[in-house]
C-alpha positions as CSV (number, residue, x, y, z in Angstrom):
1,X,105.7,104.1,113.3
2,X,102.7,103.3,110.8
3,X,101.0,105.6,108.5
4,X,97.9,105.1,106.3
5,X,97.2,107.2,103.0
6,X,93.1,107.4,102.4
7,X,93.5,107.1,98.6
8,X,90.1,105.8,97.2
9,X,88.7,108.8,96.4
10,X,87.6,109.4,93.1
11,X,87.5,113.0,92.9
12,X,84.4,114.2,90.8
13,X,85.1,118.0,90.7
14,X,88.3,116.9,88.4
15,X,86.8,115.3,85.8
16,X,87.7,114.3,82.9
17,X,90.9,114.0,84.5
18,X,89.8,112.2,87.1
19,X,88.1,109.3,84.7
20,X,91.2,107.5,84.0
21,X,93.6,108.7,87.0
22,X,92.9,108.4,90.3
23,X,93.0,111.2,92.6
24,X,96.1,110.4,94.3
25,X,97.6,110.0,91.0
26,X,97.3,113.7,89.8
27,X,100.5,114.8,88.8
28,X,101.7,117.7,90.6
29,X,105.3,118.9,90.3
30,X,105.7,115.8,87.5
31,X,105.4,113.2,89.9
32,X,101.7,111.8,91.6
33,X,100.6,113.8,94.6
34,X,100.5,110.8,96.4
35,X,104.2,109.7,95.8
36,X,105.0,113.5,97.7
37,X,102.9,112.4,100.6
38,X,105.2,108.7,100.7
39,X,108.6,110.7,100.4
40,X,107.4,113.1,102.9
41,X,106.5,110.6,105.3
42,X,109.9,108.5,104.8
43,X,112.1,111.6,105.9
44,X,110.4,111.4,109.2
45,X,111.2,108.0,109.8
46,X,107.7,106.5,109.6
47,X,108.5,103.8,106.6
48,X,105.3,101.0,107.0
49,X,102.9,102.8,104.9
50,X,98.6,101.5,104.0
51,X,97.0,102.5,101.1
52,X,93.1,102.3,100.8
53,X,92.4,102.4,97.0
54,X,88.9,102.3,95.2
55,X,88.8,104.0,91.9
56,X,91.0,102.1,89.2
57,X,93.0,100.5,92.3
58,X,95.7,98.8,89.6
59,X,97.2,102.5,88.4
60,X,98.2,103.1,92.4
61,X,99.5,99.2,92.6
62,X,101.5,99.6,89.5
63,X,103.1,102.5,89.9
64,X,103.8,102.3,93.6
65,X,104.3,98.7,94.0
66,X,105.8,97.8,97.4
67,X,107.3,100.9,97.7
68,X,110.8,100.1,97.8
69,X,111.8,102.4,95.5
70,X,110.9,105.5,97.9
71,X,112.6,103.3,101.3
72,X,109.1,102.2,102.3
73,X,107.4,99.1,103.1
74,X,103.6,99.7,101.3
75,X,101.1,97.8,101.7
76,X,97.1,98.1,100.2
77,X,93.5,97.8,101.2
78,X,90.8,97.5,98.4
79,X,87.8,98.5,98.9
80,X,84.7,97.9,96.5
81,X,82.7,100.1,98.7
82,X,83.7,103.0,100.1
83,X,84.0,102.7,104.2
84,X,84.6,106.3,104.8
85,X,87.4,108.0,106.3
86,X,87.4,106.6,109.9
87,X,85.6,103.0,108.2
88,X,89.1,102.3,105.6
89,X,91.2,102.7,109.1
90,X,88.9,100.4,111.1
91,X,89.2,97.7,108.4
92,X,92.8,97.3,108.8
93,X,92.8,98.2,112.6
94,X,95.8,94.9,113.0
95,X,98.0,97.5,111.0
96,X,98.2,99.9,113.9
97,X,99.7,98.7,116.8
98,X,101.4,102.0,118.1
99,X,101.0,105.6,117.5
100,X,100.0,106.4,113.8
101,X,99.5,109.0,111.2
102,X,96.9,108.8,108.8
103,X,96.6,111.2,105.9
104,X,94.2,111.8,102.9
105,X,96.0,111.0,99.6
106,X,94.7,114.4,97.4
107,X,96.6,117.0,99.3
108,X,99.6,118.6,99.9
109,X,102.1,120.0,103.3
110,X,105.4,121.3,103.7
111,X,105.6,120.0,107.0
112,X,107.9,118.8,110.0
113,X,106.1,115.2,110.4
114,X,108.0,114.6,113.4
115,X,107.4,117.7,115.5
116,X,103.5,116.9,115.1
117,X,103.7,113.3,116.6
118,X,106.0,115.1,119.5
119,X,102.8,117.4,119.9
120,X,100.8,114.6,119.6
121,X,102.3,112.4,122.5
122,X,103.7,115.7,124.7
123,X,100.0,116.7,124.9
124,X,99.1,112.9,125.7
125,X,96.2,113.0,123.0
126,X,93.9,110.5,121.5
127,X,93.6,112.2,118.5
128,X,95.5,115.2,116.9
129,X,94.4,117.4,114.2
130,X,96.5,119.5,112.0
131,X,94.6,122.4,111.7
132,X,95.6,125.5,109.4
133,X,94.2,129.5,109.7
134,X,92.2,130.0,106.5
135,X,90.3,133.5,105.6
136,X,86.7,133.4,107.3
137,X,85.0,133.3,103.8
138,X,86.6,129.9,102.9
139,X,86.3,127.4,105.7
140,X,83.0,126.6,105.1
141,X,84.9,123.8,102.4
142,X,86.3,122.1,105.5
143,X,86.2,120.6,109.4
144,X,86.5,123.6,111.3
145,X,87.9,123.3,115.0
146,X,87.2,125.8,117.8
147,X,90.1,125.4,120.6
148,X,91.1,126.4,124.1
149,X,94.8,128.2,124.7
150,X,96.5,124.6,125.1
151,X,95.3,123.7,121.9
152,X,92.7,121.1,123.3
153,X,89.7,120.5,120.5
154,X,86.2,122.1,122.2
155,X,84.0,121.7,119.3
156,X,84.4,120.6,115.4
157,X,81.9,121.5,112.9
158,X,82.2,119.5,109.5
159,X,82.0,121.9,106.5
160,X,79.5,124.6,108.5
161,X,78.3,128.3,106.6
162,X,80.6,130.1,107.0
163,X,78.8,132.7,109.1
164,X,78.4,129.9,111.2
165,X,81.7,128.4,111.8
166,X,82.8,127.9,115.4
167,X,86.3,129.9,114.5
168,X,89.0,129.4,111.3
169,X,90.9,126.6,111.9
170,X,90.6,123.9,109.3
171,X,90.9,120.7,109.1
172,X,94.4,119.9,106.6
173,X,93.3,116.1,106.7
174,X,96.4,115.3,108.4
175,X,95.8,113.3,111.7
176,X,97.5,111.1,114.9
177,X,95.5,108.9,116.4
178,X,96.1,106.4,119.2
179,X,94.9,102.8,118.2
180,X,92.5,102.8,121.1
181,X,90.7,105.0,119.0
182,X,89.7,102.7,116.5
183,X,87.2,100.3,118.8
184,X,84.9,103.5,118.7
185,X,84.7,102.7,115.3
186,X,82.4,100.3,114.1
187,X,83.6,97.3,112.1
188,X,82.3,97.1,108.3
189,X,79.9,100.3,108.6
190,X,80.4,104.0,106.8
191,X,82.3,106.0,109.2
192,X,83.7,109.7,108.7
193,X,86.3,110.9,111.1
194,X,84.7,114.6,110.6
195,X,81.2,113.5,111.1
196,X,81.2,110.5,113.3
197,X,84.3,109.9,115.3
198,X,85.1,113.4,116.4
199,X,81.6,114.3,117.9
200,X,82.6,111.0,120.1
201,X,85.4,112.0,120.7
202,X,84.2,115.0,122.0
203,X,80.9,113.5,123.6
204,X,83.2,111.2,125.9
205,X,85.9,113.8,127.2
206,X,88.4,112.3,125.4
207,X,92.2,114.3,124.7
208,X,91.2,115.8,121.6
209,X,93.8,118.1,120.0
210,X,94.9,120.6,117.3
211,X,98.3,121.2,115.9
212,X,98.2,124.6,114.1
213,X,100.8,124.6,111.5
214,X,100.7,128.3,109.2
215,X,103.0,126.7,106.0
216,X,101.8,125.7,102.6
217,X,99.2,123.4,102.0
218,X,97.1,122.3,98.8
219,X,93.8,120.3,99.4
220,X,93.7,119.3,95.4
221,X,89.7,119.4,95.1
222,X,89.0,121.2,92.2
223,X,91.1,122.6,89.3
224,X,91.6,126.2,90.6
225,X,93.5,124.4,94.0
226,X,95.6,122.3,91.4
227,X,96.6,125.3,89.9
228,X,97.4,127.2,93.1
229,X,99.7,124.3,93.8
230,X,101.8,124.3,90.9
231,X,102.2,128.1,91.4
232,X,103.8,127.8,95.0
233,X,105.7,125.1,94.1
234,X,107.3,126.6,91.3
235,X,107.4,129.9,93.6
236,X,109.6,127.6,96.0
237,X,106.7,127.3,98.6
238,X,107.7,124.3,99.5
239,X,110.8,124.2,100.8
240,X,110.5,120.5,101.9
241,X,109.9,118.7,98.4
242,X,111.9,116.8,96.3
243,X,111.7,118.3,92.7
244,X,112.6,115.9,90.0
245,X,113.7,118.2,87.8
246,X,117.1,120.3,88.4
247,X,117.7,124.2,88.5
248,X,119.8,125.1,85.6
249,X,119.0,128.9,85.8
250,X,117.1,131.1,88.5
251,X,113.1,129.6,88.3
252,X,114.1,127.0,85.4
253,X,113.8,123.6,86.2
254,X,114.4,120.9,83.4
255,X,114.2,116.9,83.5
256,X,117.4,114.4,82.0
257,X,117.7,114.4,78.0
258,X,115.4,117.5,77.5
259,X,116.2,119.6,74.2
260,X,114.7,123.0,73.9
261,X,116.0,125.1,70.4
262,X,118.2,128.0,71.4
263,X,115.6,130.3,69.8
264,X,113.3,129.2,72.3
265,X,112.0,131.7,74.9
266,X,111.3,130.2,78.3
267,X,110.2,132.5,81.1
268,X,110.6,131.8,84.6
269,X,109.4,130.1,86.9
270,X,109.2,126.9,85.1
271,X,109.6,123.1,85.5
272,X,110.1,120.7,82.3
273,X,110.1,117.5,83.0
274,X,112.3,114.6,81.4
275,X,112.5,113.8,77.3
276,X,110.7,116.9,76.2
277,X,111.3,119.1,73.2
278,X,110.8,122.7,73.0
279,X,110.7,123.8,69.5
280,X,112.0,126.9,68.1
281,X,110.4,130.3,68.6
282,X,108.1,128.5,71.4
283,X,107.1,130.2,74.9
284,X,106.9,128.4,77.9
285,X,106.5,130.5,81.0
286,X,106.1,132.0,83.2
287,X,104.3,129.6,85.9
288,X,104.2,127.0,84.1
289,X,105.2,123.3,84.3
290,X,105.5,120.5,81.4
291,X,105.3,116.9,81.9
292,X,107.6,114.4,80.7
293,X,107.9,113.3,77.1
294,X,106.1,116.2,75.8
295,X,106.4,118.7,72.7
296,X,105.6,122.5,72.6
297,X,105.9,122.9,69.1
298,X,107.2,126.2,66.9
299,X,105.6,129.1,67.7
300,X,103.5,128.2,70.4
301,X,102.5,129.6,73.4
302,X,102.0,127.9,77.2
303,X,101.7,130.1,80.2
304,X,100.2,129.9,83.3
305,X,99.5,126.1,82.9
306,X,100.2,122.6,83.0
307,X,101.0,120.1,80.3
308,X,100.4,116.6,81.2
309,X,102.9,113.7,80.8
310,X,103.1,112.3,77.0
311,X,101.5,115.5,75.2
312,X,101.9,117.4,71.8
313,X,101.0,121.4,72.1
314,X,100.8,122.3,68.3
315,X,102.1,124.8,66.2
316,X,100.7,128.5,66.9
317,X,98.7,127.3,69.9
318,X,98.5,129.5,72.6
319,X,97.8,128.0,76.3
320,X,96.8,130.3,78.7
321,X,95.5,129.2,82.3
322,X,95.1,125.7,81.3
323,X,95.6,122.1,82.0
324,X,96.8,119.9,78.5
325,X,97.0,116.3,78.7
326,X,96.5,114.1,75.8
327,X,93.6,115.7,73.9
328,X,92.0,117.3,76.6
329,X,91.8,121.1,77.8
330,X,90.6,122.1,80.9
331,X,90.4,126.0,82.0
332,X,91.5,126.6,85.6
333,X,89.4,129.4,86.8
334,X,85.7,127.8,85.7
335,X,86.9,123.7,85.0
336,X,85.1,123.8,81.9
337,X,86.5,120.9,79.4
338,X,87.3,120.5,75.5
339,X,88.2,117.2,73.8
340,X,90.5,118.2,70.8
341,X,90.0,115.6,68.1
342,X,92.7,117.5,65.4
343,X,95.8,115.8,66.0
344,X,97.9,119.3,64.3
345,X,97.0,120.8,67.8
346,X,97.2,118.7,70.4
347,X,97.4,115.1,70.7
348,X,98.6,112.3,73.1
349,X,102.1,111.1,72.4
350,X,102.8,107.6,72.4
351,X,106.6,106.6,74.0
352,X,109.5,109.0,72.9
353,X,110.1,109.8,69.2
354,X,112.3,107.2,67.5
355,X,111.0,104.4,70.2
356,X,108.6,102.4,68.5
357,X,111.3,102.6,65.1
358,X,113.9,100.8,67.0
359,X,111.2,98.3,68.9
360,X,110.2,97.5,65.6
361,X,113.4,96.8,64.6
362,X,114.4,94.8,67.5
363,X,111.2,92.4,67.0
364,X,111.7,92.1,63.4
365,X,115.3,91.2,64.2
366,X,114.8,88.8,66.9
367,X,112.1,87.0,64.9
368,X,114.2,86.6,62.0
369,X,116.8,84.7,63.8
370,X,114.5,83.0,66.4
371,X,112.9,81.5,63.0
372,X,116.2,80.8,61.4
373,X,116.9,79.0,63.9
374,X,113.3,77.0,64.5
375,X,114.0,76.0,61.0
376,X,114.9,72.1,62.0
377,X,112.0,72.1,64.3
378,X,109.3,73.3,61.3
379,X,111.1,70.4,59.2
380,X,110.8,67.3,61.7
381,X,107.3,68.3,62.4
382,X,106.7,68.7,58.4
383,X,108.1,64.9,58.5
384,X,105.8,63.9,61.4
385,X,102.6,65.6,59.8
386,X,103.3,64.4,56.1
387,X,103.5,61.0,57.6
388,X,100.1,61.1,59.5
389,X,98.4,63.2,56.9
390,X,98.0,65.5,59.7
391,X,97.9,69.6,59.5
392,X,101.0,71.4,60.9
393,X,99.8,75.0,61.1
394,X,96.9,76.4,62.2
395,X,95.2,79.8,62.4
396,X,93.2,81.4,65.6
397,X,92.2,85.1,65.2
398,X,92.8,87.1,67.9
399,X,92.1,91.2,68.7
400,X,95.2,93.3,69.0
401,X,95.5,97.4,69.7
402,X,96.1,99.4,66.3
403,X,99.5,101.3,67.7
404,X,98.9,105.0,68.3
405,X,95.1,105.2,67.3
406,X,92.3,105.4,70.1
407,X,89.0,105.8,70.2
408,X,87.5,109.2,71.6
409,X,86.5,107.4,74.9
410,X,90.3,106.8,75.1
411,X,89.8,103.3,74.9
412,X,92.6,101.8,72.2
413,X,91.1,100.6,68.3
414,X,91.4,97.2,68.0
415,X,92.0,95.1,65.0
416,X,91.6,91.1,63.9
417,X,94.9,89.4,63.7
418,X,95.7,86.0,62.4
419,X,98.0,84.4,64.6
420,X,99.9,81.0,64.1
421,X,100.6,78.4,65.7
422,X,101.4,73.9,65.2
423,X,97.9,72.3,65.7
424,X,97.3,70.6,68.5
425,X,95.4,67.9,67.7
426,X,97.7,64.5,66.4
427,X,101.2,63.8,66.6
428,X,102.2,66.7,65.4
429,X,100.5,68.6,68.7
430,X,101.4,66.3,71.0
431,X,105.3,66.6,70.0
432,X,105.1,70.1,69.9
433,X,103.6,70.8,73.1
434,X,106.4,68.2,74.8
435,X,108.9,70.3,72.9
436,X,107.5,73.7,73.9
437,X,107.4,75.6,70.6
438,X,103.6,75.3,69.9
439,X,103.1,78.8,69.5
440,X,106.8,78.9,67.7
441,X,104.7,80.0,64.5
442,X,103.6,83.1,65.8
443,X,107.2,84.6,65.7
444,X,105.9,84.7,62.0
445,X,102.8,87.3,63.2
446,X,106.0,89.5,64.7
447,X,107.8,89.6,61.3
448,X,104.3,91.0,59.5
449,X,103.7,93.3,62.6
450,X,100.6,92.0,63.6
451,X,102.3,91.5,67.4
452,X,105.2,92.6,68.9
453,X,107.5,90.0,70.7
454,X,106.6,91.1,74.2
455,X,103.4,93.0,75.0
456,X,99.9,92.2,76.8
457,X,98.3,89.1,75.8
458,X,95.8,89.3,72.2
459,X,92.2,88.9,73.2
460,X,89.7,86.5,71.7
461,X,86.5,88.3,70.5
462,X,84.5,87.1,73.1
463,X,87.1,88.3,75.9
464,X,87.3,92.4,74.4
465,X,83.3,92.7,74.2
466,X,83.4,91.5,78.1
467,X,86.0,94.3,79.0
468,X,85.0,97.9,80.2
469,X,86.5,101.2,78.3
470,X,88.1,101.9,81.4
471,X,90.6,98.5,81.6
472,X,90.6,98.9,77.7
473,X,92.3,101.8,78.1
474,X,95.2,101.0,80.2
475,X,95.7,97.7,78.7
476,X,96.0,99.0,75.4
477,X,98.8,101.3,75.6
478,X,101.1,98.4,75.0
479,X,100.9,96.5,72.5
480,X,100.0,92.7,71.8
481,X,102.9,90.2,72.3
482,X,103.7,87.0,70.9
483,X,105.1,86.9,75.2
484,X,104.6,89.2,77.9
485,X,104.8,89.3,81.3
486,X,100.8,87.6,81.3
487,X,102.7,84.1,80.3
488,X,105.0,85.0,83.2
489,X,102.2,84.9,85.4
490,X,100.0,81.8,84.2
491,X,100.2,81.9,80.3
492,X,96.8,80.9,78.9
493,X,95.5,79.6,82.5
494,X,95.6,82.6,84.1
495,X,91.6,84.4,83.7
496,X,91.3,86.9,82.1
497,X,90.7,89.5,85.3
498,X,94.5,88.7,86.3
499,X,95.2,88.9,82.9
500,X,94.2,92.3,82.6
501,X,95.8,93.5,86.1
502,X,98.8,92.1,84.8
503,X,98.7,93.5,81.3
504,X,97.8,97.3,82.8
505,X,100.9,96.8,85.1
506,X,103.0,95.8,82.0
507,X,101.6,98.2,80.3
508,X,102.2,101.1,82.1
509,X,105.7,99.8,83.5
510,X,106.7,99.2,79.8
511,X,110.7,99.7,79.2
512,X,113.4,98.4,77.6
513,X,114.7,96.5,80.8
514,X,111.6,95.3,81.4
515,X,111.1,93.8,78.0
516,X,114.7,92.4,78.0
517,X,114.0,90.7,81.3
518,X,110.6,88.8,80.0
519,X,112.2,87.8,76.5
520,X,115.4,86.4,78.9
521,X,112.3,84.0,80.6
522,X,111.2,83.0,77.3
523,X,114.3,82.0,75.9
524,X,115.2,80.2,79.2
525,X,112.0,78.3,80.4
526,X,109.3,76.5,78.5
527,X,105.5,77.8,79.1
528,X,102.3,75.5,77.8
């Protein structure tokens, strides 16, 4: 079987979150709502998996990739203007060649995938709805279904008063459609399942039906529903996920190489995600989950909230009902925001402590010895210059992210770097480039700190004032290398929009293997 995941929303009613992570992306439980959705739909069996993607497309490809990792085969559909629900399915209608499951990517079940699709085909439908009982007052946020006693669809109202709803069955965004389905669709037009397809569906008499399933489920629209979430998952709701954390005492939850002080007081139910530090005479609890790599200093207080991946909570704070992430606060129960600019309370971390000392070390290391051993090469092209009163060395500035300081947009600060290199012009170029150690120089630049040995490619000038905030910002978590995984890809050929895909998927991928792997290409092949 096939599945598609609608994943290009953007999700408004979670900003600022929402600015620089897509929707599906949210993490919920420490890992992206999305990546629940693919696990979910791998234990059934259904392993050939579309993605339509939208807003800031590359964070989805780069964490996801082919999907591998989770036993899937995923592929992508990219869409610079929004087709709709029913419009992202008709655009890769050759996909679907069987009976499918489509799924929006912002929400949550705890559900048996496989008894649906026996529903599904038992009932000999066209289309299949899960539908869910909700309280009378709150189905006006959703599709509501009115439906016979064999479950057979009679009418579907798309987000009606709630005075005026048909009955209170909603609409979970789950759905099994036959392929036939699809040529009632139009090809390269809006088209919304809710508003367009169904009323067809209805109009021409065809099987139309509702699965009514009573467990959990989270539609993640606004920050009150991604609060209620995290409670029933840490309330063991959901029965059916797969927790990346383990249970080392009744309700606590904590990730690999976590260290919390034994004068520490943490109140279940709580999850703690991998490399974090809990700091003496800190509270974390109850109902309350913190992402990876993240400190909750002495003395302060975090309940009832979430801490995003890669963030300080300072001294003496106290978190109540919150969402933390970087320098950002959000309250659940009215979504209003604060940007915290005073690094002593809360702050974005960068990597885990202790990282960037031994990177530093490693690059001023490898440098060293790489230069060492270039030494013959910088004599014979000494030599070869002297002789033709050429110049060996010359200087191009380049822009480079400052390590660990950003701008408040997010977007990294950049500074002017002087990087070396032999001069191409003359003898001296020509032999270089035949050699392959034109940009040998540079290892210099990695021995000052200006670059690191691998990181994303240093932009000229002209090439940072043409790129948005937004691709600044993912870039620029890594730093600039004297290689990377760009020179992988095409080196100084590649333009600059691959470039920057490349660079925010390095970027965000960044390790130690990964690293290792690129410096084993540049010590093995030779790049112009």
């Amino acid at each position: 079987m096939t599945a598609m995941i609608l994943a290009a929303g953007v999700g408004s009613r979670l900003s600022p979150s929402s600015g620089d992570t897509p929707k599906p992306m949210l993490p919920v439980a420490n890992k992206p709502v999305m990546e629940h959705t693919i696990e979910m739909l791998v234990r059934a069996g259904i392993t050939e998996i579309k993605a339509n993607l939208h807003h800031l497309p590359h964070l989805v490809e780069q964490h996801f990739g082919n999907g591998r990792r989770w036993g899937a085969n995923l592929s992508y559909s990219l869409e610079s203007t929004l087709l709709g629900t029913a419009g992202a399915v008709k655009r890769v209608q050759r996909f679907f060649d069987d009976t499918f499951v489509v799924l929006v990517g912002d929400s949550l079940w705890d559900i048996d995938v496989a008894a649906v699709v026996a529903y599904h085909k038992a009932c000999n439908a066209a289309v299949t709805v899960v539908v869910k009982p909700m309280p009378q007052e709150m189905v006006g946020r959703f599709g509501v279904a009115r439906v016979d006693d064999d479950g057979r669809i009679l009418q579907f109202q798309e987000k009606p008063r709630p005075e005026e709803a048909c009955g209170n069955l909603v609409s979970t965004g789950f759905y099994v459609l036959e392929p036939s389905v699809l040529d009632l669709i139009p090809q390269a037009e809006f088209f919304d399942f809710a508003r367009d397809l169904f009323p067809k569906l209805l109009e021409r008499g065809l099987p139309f039906y509702a699965y009514c399933y009573e467990g959990p489920w989270s539609d993640i629209g606004a920050f009150s529903e991604y609060y209620q979430v995290h409670q029933e998952i840490l309330s063991g709701s959901y029965s059916r996920l797969h927790l990346p954390a383990r249970e080392v005492a009744p309700g606590i939850r904590l990730g690999h190489h976590t260290r919390i002080h034994p004068h520490a007081n943490i109140q279940p139910p709580v999850m703690i995600g991998d490399y974090c530090r809990i700091a003496r005479g800190a509270v974390v609890g109850p109902n309350t989950g913190v992402g990876p790599h993240s400190v909750v200093d002495e003395e302060a207080r975090v309940a009832h909230s979430v801490v995003g991946a890669h963030t300080y909570i300072g001294r003496l704070l106290e978190l109540e009902r919150c969402l933390a992430y970087g320098r950002w606060v959000v309250r659940f129960d009215c979504g209003t925001s604060a940007y915290i600019e005073d690094d002593v309370l809360l702050s974005h971390i960068r990597g885990r402590p202790g990282g960037q000392i031994w990177s530093r070390a490693a690059d001023l290391g490898i440098s060293t010895l790489a230069l060492i051993g270039g030494l013959p090469i910088f004599f014979g092209l000494g030599v070869v210059a002297r002789l033709t009163r050429q110049p060996t060395i010359e200087r191009t500035w380049r822009l480079a992210p400052v390590p660990g300081q950003r701008l408040p947009s997010g977007a990294p600060r950049m500074r002017p770097v002087q990087l070396l290199r032999f001069s191409p012009h003359g003898a001296v170029g020509k032999l270089a480039e035949r050699l392959g150690v034109s940009r040998l120089p540079a290892l210099y630049n990695v021995m000052r700190g200006d670059i690191s040995l691998v990181g994303i490619k240093p932009m000229t000038e002209e090439e940072a004032a043409s790129v948005s905030e937004d691709w600044l910002r993912h870039v620029g978590q890594a730093p600039a290398g004297f290689t990377g995984l760009w020179r992988i890809q095409g080196g100084d050929d590649l333009p600059l929009e691959e470039t920057l895909a490349v660079d925010a998927y390095y970027a965000a991928s960044k390790s130690l293997w990964n690293d290792l792997r690129i410096l084993l290409w540049a010590a093995t092949r030779r790049k112009r």
